[in-house]
C-alpha positions in Angstrom: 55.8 13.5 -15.7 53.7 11.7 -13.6 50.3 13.4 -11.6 52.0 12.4 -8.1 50.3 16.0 -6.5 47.0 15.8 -5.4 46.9 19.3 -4.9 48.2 20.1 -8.1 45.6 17.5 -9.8 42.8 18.7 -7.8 43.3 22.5 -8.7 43.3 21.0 -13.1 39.9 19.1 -12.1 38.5 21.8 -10.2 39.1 24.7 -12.9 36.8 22.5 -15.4 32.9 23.7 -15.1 32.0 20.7 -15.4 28.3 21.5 -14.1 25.9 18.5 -14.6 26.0 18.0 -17.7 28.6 19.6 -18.9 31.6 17.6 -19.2 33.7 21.0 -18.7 36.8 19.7 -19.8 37.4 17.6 -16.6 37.5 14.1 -18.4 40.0 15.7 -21.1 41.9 16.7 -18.1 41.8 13.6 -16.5 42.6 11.3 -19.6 45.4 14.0 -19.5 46.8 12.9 -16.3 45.9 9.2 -16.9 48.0 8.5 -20.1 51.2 9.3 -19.1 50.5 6.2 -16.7 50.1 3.7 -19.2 46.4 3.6 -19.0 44.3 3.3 -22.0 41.4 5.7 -22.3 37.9 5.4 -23.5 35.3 8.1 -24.0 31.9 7.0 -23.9 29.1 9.0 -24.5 25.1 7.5 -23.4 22.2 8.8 -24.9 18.8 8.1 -23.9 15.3 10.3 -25.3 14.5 12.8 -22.9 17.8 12.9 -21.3 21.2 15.3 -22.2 23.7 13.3 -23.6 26.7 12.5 -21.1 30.2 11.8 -21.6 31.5 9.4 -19.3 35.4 7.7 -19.1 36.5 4.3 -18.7 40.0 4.1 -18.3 42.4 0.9 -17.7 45.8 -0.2 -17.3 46.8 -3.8 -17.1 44.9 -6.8 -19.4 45.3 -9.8 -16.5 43.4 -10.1 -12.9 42.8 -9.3 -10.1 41.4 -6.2 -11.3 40.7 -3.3 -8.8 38.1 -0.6 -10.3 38.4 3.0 -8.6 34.9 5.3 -9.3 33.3 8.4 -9.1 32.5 11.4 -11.0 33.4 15.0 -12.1 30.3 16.5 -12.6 29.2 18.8 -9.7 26.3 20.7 -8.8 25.6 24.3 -9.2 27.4 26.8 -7.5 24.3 29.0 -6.3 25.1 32.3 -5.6 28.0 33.0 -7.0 28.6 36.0 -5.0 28.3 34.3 -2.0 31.4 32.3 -2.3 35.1 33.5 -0.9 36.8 32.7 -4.2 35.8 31.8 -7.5 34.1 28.8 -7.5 36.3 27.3 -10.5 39.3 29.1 -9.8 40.9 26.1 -6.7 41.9 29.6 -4.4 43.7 28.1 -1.9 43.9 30.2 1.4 44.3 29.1 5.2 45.3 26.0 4.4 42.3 25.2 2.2 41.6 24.7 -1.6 38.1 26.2 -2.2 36.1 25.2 -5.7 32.8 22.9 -6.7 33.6 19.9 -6.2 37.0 20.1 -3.8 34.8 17.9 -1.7 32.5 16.0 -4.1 34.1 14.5 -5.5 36.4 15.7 -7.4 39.2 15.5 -4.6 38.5 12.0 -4.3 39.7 11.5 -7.7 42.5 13.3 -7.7 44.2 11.5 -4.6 43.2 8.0 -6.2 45.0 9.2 -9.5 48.2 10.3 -7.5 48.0 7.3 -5.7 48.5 4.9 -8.4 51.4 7.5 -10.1 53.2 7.0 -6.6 52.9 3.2 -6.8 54.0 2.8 -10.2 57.2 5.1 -9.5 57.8 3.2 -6.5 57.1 -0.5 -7.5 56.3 -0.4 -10.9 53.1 -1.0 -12.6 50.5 -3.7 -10.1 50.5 -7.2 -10.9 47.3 -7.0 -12.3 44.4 -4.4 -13.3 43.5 -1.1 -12.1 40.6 1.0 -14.0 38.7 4.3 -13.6 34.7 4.1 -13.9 34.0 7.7 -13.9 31.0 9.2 -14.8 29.3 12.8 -15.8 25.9 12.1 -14.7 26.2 11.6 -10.5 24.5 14.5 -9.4 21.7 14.5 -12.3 19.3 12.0 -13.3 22.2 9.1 -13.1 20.2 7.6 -16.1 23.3 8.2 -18.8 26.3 7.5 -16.1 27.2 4.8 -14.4 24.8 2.5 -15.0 25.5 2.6 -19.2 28.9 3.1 -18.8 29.7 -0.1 -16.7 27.0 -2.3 -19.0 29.4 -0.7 -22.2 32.3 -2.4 -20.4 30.4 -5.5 -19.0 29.8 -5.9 -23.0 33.3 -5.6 -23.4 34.4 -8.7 -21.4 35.1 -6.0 -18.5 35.1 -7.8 -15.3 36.2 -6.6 -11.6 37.1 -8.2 -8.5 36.5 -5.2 -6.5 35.4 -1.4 -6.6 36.8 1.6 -4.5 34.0 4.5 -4.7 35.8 8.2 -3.7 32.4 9.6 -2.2 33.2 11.7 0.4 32.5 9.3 3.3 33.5 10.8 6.9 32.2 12.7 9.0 34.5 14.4 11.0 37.9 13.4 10.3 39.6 11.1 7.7 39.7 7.9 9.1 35.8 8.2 10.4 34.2 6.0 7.9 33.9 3.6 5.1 30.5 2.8 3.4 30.2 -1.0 3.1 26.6 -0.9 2.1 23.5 1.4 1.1 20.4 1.3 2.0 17.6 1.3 -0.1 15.4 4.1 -1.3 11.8 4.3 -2.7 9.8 7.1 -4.0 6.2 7.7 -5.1 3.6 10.2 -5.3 -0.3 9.7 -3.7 -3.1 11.4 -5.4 -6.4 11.8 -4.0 -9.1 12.6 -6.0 -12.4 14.6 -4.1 -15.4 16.4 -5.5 -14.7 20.3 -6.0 -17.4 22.2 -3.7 -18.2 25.4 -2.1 -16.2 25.9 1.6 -19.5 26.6 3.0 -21.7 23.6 1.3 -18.6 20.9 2.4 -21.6 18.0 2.5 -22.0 18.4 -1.8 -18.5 18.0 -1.8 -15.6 16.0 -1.0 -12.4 17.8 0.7 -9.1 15.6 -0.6 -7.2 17.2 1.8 -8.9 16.1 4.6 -8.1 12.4 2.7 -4.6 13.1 2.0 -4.1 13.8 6.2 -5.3 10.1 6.4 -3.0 8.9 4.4 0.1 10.9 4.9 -0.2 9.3 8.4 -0.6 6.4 7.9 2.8 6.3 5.5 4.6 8.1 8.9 3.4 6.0 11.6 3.6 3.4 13.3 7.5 2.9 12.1 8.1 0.3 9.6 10.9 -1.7 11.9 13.4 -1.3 14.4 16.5 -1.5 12.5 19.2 -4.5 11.8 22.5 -5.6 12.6 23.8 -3.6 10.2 21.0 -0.8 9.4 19.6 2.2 11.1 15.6 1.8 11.2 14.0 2.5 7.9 12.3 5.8 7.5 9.7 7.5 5.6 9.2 11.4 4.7 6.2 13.0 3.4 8.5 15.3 1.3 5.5 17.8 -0.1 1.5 17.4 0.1 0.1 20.2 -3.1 -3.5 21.3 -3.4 -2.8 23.7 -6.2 -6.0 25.9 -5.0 -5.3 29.3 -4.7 -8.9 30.3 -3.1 -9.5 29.8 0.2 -13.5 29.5 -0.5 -13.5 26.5 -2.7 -13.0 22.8 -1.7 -10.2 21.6 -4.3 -11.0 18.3 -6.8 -7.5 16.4 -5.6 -4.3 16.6 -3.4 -1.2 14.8 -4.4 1.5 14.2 -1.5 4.9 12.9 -2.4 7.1 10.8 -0.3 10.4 8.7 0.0 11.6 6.1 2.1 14.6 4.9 2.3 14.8 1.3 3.8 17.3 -1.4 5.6 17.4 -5.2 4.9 14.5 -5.8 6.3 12.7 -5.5 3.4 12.8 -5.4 -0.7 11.2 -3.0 -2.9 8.6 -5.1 -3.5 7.7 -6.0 0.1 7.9 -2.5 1.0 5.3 -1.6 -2.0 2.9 -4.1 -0.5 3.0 -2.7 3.0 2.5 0.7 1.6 -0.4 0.0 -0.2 -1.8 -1.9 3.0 -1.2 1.1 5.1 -3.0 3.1 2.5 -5.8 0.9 2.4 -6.3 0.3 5.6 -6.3 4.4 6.5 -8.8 5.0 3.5 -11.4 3.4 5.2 -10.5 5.2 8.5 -13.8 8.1 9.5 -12.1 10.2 11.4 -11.2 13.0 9.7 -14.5 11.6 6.8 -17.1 10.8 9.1 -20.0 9.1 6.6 -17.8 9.3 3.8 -16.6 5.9 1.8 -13.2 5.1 1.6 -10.7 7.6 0.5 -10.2 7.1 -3.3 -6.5 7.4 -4.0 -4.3 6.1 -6.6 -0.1 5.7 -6.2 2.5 6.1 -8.7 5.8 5.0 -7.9 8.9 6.1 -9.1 10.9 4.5 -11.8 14.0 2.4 -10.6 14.0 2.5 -7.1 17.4 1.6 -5.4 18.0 -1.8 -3.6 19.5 -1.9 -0.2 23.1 -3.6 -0.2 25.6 -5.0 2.1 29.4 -5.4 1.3 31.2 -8.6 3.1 34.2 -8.9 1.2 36.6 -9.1 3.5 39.6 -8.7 1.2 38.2 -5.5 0.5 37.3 -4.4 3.7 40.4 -5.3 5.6 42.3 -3.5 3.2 41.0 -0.4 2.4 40.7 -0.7 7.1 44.1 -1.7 7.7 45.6 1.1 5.0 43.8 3.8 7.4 44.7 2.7 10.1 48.7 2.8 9.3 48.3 5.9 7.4 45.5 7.6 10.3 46.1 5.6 13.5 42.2 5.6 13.5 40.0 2.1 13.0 37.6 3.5 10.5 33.7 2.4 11.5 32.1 0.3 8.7 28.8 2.1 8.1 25.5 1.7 6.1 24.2 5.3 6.9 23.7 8.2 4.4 22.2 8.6 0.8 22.5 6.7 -2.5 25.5 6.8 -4.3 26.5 5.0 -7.9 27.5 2.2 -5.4 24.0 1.0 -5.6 24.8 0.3 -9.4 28.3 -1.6 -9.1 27.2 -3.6 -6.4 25.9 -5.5 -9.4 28.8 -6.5 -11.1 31.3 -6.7 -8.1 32.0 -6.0 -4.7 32.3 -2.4 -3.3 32.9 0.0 -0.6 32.7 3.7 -0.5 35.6 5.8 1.2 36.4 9.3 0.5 37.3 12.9 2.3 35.2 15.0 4.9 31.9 15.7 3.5 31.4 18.7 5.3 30.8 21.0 2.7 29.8 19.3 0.3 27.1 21.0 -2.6 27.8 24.4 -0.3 28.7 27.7 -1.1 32.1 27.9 0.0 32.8 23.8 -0.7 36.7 23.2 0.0 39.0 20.5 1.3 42.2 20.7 3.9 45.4 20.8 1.4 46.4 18.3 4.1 43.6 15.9 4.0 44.7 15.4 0.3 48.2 14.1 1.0 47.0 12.3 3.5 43.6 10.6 1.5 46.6 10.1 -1.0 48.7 8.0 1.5 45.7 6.0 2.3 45.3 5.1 -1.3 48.0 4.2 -1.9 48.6 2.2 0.7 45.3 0.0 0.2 46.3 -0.4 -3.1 49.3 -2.6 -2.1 47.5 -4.2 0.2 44.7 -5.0 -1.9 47.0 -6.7 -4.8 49.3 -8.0 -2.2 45.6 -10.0 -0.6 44.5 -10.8 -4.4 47.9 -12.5 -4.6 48.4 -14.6 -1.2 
């Protein structure tokens, strides 16, 4: 029998704990609903020192182009209080119209209405004339270091190759039919320490107060603002996420303050540009007296984080126009094309093909209580599989 129901494959996924990273039996029960499809299955798990092992799927039916990938994930973030929640968080309860569970939102439902999508197409038309595959991963919502990224470099190795990519995130804000992501921006961490001389509050000249240092530079990072925005980008932005002394006595000048910070940035620049300007601004601001009169500079040093993301844009129009033009028959509404938001596993695919991000309401998403409409399913269903048929029937004019 073939997984037609969203609901019914939501309420399978949902029941699987499949808390980061656990795999919870959500990939057995997805490879469950997959098979009868024709769709072969591989299970691949990515190891890496220091990191949990995760199990990831790769799943594809069809050997000839054009080949559409759909991706996502089943692992979901804790469920805090459990106590808190209405229903069980694993148990799908659905009540006023709503299917409640980790993961309804994100992104769990996502997958489920892409799977029923494709059943619906097959009994109606028969199997695409060409490829479809599932890229999901275990590893979304941890350290995305065992997920995606080694899962589609197993399949690259393969002699995988994909014309386009359909992420499930959820995407809209409001209503289905709000949004499609068609790019990313970028996003950029690191951590400033400054070292000072440890000292007596009430002797501050034989010492040298970091915090008074760390002010400077926070700053600095925070203003002016680093542009204006772009065509298709909001202004970049910076936050000073946490500044740490670590000194619990409030009579003693501490050696060093660290202050952490992220910005996440538009087209306007590249990692590496953006590194450079920081480390201007910080320069510049060290030698700044204001807060130091008589001092020397500030003595700081900066350590970045490990694989920042690069800010990407999406203009395949094939893509675009299909995945617009299904939600607009299915919805009525003319989805905006959008750059806003976080990082996603997009940021990672982008490299291999082109992609765009479109997905159910993310209102309540990682929250106590996290559920979907029953009828946004059927109807995220509908626009699935309607872009599906338009996006082979494009790859074949």
């Amino acid at each position: 029998m073939f997984p037609t129901d969203p609901i019914s494959n939501l309420a399978a996924l949902i029941r699987c704990p499949s808390v980061t990273p656990d795999e919870g039996g959500a990939l057995t029960a997805l490879e469950t609903m997959l098979a009868p499809l024709g769709f072969t299955v591989d299970r691949v798990v990515a190891k890496e020192a220091g990191t949990p092992d995760i199990e990831n799927l790769y799943a594809r039916l069809g050997t000839e182009g054009p080949h559409l990938m759909f991706a996502g994930h089943t692992d979901v973030v804790p469920v805090g209080d459990e106590a808190a929640w209405s229903h069980p968080p694993f148990s799908a309860a659905i009540a006023g119209g709503e299917m409640y569970g980790r993961g309804a939102v994100d992104m769990k439902g996502g997958i489920a209405c892409f799977v029923a999508a494709v059943a619906r197409h097959i009994e109606k038309h028969g199997r695409p004339k060409g490829s479809i595959s599932f890229l999901i991963t275990g590893d979304e919502e941890g350290p995305a270091i065992n997920g995606t990224v080694k899962l589609l470099e197993w399949a690259a190795q393969k002699g995988e190759r994909w014309d386009a990519c359909l992420v499930g995130e959820p995407t809209n804000p409001e209503s289905l039919g709000d949004m499609i992501k068609i790019g990313r921006r970028g996003s950029l961490s690191g951590r400033i320490i400054v070292h000072g001389v440890q000292g007596h509050a009430a002797y501050p000249h034989l010492a040298d107060n970091p915090v008074r240092g760390i002010l400077q530079l926070a700053q600095a990072l925070m203003d002016p603002a680093f542009d204006n925005g772009t065509e298709d980008f909001q202004p970049s932005n910076l936050e000073v996420t946490t500044i740490d002394v670590g000194n619990p006595a409030v009579n003693v000048i501490p050696a060093k303050a660290t202050a952490a910070f992220n910005i996440r940035f538009n087209d306007s620049w590249t990692a590496e540009s953006l590194k450079a300007e920081i480390v201007a601004r910080l320069d510049r601001a060290a030698k700044d007296e204001t807060l130091r009169p008589g001092r020397q500079p500030v003595k700081y040093d900066i350590v970045w984080n490990e694989r920042p993301s690069h800010v990407f844009l999406t203009r395949n129009n094939a893509l675009i126009d299909s995945l617009s033009g299904a939600i607009e028959a299915v919805t009525g509404r003319q989805p905006k094309l959008s750059t806003t938001g976080g990082t996603s596993d997009a940021r990672f695919i982008k490299d291999y093909c082109p992609v765009v991000e479109f997905g159910l309401v993310g209102q309540t998403m990682h929250m106590v209580d996290e559920r979907v409409a029953v009828a946004d399913l059927e109807t995220l269903t509908g626009i699935y599989e309607t872009f599906v048929a338009r996006w082979f029937g494009h790859a074949a004019a």
